[in-house]
N, C-alpha and C positions, 0 to 999 in steps of 0.2 A: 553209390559205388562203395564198395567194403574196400578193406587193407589190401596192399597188392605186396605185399612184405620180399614176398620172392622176388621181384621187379621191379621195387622201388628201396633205394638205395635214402631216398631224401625225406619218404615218407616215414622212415625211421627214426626221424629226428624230432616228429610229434609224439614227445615222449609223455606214457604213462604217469601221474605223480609218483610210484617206484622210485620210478627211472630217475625223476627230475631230483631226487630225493636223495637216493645214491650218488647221481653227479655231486651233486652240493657238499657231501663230506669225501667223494673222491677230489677236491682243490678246496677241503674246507681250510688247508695252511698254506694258500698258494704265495700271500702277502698281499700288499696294497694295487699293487700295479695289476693286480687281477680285477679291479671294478668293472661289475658291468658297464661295455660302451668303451670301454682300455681296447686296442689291439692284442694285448697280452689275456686277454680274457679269454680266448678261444682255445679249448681244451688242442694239445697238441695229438699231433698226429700218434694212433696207436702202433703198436707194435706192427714189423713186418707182419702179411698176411690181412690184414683188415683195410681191404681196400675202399672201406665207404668213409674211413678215418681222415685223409687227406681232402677229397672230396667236401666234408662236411665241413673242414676249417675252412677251406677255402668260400661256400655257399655262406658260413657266419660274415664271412669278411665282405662280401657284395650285400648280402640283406640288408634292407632298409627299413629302417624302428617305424614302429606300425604306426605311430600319429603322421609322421612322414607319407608312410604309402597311401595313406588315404586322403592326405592333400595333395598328393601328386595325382592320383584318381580324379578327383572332384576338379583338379584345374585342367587336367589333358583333354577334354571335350568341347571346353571351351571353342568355339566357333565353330563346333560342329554341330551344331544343333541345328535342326532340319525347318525349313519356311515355315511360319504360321500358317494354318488351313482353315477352311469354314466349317463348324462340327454341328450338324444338328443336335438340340438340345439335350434328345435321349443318348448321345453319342461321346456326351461331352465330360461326365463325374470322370473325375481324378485326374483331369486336364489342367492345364494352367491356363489363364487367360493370356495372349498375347495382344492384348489391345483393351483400354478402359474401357470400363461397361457403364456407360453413359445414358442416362434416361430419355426413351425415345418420346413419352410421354408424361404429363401429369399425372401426379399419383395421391388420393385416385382420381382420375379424371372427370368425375362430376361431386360434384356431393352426395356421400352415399349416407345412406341410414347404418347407424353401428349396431340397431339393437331392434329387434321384433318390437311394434306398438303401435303407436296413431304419429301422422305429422301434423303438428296442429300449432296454428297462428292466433296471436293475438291474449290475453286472458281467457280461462275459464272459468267457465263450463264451455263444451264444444258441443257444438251439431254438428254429427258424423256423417259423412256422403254414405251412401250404399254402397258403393265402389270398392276395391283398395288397390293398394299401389305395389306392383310387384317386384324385385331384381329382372334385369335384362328386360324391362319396360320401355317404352320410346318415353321423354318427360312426359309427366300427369300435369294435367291444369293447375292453376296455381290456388295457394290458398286465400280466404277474404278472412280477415278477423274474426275469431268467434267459431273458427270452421277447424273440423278436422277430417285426417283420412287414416282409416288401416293403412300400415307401412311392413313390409318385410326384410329386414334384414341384409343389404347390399343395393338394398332398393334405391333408383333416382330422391332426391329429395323435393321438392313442388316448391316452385317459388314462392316465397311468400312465407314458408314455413318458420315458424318462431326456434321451433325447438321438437323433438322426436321424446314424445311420455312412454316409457313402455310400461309392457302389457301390464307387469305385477304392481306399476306403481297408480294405475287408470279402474274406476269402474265406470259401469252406465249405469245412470238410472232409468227408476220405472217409465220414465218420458225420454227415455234413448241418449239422453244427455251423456258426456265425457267431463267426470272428473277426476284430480290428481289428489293421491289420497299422502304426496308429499311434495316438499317442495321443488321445484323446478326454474334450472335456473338459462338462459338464452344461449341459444346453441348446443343444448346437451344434447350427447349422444348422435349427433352429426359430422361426421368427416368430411370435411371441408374440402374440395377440390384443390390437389395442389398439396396437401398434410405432409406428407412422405416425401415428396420431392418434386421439381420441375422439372419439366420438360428439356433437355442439357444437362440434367446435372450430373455430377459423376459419381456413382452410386459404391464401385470398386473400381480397388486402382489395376494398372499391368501386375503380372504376375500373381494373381490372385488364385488357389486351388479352388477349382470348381467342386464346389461341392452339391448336395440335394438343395442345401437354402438359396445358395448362389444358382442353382436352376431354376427354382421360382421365384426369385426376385427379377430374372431377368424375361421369365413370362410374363412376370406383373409388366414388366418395363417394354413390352412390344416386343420382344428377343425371336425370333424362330430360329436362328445363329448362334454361335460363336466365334468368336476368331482366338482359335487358340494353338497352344504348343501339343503336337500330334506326340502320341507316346513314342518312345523308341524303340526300333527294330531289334527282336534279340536272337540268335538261332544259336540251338545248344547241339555242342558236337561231344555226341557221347563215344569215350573209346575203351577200348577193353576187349580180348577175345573169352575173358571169363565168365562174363556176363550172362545171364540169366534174364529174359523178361516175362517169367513165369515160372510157377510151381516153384519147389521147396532144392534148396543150394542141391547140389547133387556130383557126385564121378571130379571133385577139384574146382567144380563151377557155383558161382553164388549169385543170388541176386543184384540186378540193378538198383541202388535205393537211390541213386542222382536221378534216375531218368523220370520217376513219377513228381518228385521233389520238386527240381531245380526250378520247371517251367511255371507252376501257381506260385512260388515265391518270386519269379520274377516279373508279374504280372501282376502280386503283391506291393511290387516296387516299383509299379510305372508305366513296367515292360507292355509294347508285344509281341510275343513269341509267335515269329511264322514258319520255324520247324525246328524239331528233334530228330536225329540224326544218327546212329549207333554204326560206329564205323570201325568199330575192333581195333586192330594193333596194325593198322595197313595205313604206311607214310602216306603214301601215295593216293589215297583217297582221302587223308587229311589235307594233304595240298591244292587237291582239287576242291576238297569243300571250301577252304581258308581263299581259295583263290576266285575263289566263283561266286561266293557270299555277296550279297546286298543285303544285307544285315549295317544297321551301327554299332553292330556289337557283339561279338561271336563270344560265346564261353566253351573253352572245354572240361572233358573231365578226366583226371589222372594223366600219365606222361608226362609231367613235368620237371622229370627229375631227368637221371641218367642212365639209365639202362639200360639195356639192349633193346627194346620195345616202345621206351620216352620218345618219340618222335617231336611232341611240340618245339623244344628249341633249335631242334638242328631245321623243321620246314620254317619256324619262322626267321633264321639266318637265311635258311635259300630264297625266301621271298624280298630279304631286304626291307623285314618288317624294323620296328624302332624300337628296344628293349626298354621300360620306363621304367619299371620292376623286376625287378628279379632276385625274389625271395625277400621275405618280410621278416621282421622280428617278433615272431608269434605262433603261439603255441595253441590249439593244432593250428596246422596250417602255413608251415614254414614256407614251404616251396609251391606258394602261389606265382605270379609273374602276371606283369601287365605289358602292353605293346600295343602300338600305332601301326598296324598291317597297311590302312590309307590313309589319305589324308584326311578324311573324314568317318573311318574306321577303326577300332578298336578289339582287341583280344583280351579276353581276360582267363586264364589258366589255372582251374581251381585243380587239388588234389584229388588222389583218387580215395583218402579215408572219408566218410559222410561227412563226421562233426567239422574235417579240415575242413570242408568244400563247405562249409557253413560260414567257417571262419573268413575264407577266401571272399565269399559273396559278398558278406558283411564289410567286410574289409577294400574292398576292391571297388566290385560290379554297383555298391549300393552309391558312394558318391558321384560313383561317373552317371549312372543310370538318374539322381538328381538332379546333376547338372546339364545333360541332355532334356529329360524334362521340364526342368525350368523351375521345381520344386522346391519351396526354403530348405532350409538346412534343419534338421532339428534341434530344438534348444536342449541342450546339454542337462542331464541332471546327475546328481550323484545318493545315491542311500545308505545305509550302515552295513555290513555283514553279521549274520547272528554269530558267525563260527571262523575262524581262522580259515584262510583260503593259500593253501603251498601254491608258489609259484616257481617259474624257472628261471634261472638262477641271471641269464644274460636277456630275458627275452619278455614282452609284455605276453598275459596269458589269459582267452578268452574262458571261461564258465558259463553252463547252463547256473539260472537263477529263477524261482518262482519271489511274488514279491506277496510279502506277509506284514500288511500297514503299511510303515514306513522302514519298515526294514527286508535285506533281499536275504535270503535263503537258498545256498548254494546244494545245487543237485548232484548224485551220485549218475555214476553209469558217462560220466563226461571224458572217456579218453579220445581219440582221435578217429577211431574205426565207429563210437557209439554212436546211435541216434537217440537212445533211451531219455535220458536227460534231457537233450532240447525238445523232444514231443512233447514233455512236460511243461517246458520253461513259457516264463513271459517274457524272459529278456535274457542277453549274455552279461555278466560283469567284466569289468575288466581290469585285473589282479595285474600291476608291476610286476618289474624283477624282484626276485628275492622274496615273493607271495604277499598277505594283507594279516595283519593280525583281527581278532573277533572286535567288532564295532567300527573298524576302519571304515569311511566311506567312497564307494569305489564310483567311476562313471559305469553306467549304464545304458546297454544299446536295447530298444527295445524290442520285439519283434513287432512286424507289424500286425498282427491282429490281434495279438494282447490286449492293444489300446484299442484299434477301430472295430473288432468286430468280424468275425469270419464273412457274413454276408457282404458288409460293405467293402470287404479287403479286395475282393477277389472276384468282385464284378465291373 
């Protein structure tokens, strides 16, 4: 969804660096008592006539500092996370285990051959059977000293067996004989029934992300199951009568860019999304969607400021939903809000400019949507900036960043309405009040497919 500037009053507040720029020397002599995080720090009300000026002080005074909203995010779901389920295995990547994954069998289960060659007992030379022994064989007879047998590779091992020669290290001779053209020493190249683990053992513990390795280890392990944490429910309410979901902006109207967006990044993040919804500027069928929802987790898009047309806060007062959020210390993306609609349901209210509703996500939807999932947290890292990064002046402020070695490299095209810059990005920085000077090292959010990989993200 692009700027709604005529209709949103709060969306104005995700100020261009300009803007943020001019502020800073319009109170650059305000004094001490002006520290970001002061009550006195909130630009005072403008002149009569500027009706978004009173408003704004007021939305700075309830916003909550964005380390704040994202640990009130990640703890509000807390006990709402929905029963463990049984997932077939192809069902299962990007799940969390809810239950240790415990070996149903020895591993490997008999003694296998690790290497193409002969199994052969006792000293050589061998006499070779005519036979050989193959993988997914019932056992072979066993061996007598002095005896070998062609072996392939996963293959049963034949009682008796000294030790497995392969191929490169054996010839025969002109009298069919097997020799070893090095030495060899008892037990090589045989995997032992049992190597990998027994039978009970606990191979991973609860909580484990399923990943492709942890699906095959748990085939190795007998698995046709899991018992794991089901992704969470997401249904995205897109609103707006501006909106566009096709062809080029046109007659006052622009394209949707939340509605193709929103749904693979939150599917990116855990989710799954069982509908998208475009319900224009009509209260009234956001109450029925907000109210009718079996969803854990409704998102909308835009209204959440004050306007004549913002309907999210006034339907989530008539519902007697639980306000947790409302409005963050961050830049784009002020006038996000979170809320407990059930007791086991959540709202989260991104803006209507694109990058806000990045910021929103990031900020919001992604700790709760881990904590529902059952997902670690991810470890925190910080990198250098190549270039001074302006910030605003009361407020933490998210950037697109592409990363170059070990240093992040901040992108253009990043004000509130852009998408340019984060198409680009591998991650957002995240520049304090008052911005980062060049080399400063900022934390870093990463995106998710930066790191994993479009295919594995987003299946």
């Amino acid at each position: 969804m692009t700027a709604r500037s005529a209709r949103t009053g709060e969306d104005a507040e995700d100020l261009d660096v300009e803007e943020v720029l001019a502020l800073v020397n319009d109170h650059s002599g305000r004094g001490q008592a002006d520290r970001p995080g002061d009550s006195a720090s909130v630009p005072p009300p403008a002149a009569h006539g500027d009706p978004a000026a009173p408003h704004k002080a007021d939305a700075h005074h309830r916003a909550t500092p964005w380390p704040e909203a994202r640990a009130i995010a990640a703890r509000a779901a807390r006990g709402s996370r929905r029963a463990a389920v049984s997932m077939p295995l192809d069902t299962a990547l990007g799940l969390t285990l809810a239950a240790p994954l415990a070996a149903l069998t020895d591993l490997p289960s008999f003694d296998t051959s690790a290497m193409d060659g002969w199994a052969v007992a006792g000293p050589g030379p061998w006499d070779v059977r005519d036979e050989g022994v193959l993988a997914g064989h019932a056992e072979p007879r066993p061996l007598t000293d002095g005896e070998a047998v062609r072996i392939a590779t996963g293959a049963r091992i034949p009682p008796d067996t000294t030790a497995v020669l392969r191929t490169e290290h054996g010839r025969i001779d002109a009298q069919g004989r097997l020799h070893a053209t090095r030495d060899m020493q008892h037990g090589q190249d045989i995997r032992p029934r049992g190597q990998e683990c027994r039978s009970g053992d606990q191979l991973l513990p609860l909580g484990t992300l399923v990943t492709p390795a942890v699906l095959g280890l748990a085939a190795a392990a007998g698995y046709d199951t899991l018992a794991a944490v089901p992704r969470p429910r997401v249904e995205v309410l897109v609103l707006g009568d501006e909106l566009l979901t096709e062809g080029r902006p046109r007659d006052g109207l622009i394209r949707d860019a939340l509605g193709p967006m929103l749904p693979p990044w939150l599917r990116a993040l855990g989710a799954e999304v069982t509908a998208v919804r475009r319900l224009g500027d009509d209260a009234k069928a956001l109450h029925r969607a907000i109210t009718t929802s079996t969803a854990d987790l409704i998102v909308t898009t835009g209204g959440t400021a004050s306007g004549p047309v913002d309907h999210v806060h006034p339907t989530l007062k008539a519902i007697g939903a639980e306000l947790l959020v409302d409005g963050v210390k961050v830049r784009p993306g002020h006038p996000m809000l979170l809320a407990r609609t059930q007791e086991n349901q959540h709202l989260v209210g991104l803006p209507g400019n694109p990058l806000a509703a990045v910021s929103g996500l990031l900020t919001l939807a992604e700790p709760l949507l881990r904590t529902l999932a059952a997902h670690p947290a991810p470890e925190p890292y910080e990198l250098p900036l190549t270039d001074e990064a302006h910030g605003h002046p009361y407020d933490t402020r998210l950037i697109p960043v592409v990363l170059r070695g070990d240093q992040a490299v901040a992108l253009h095209y990043n004000g509130p309405a852009m998408l340019r810059g984060i198409a680009a990005a591998d991650a957002l920085a995240v520049v304090p009040p008052g911005g980062a000077r060049a080399g400063q090292e900022l934390e870093l959010l990463d995106l998710p497919w930066a790191s994993a990989g479009i295919e594995v993200c987003f299946t």
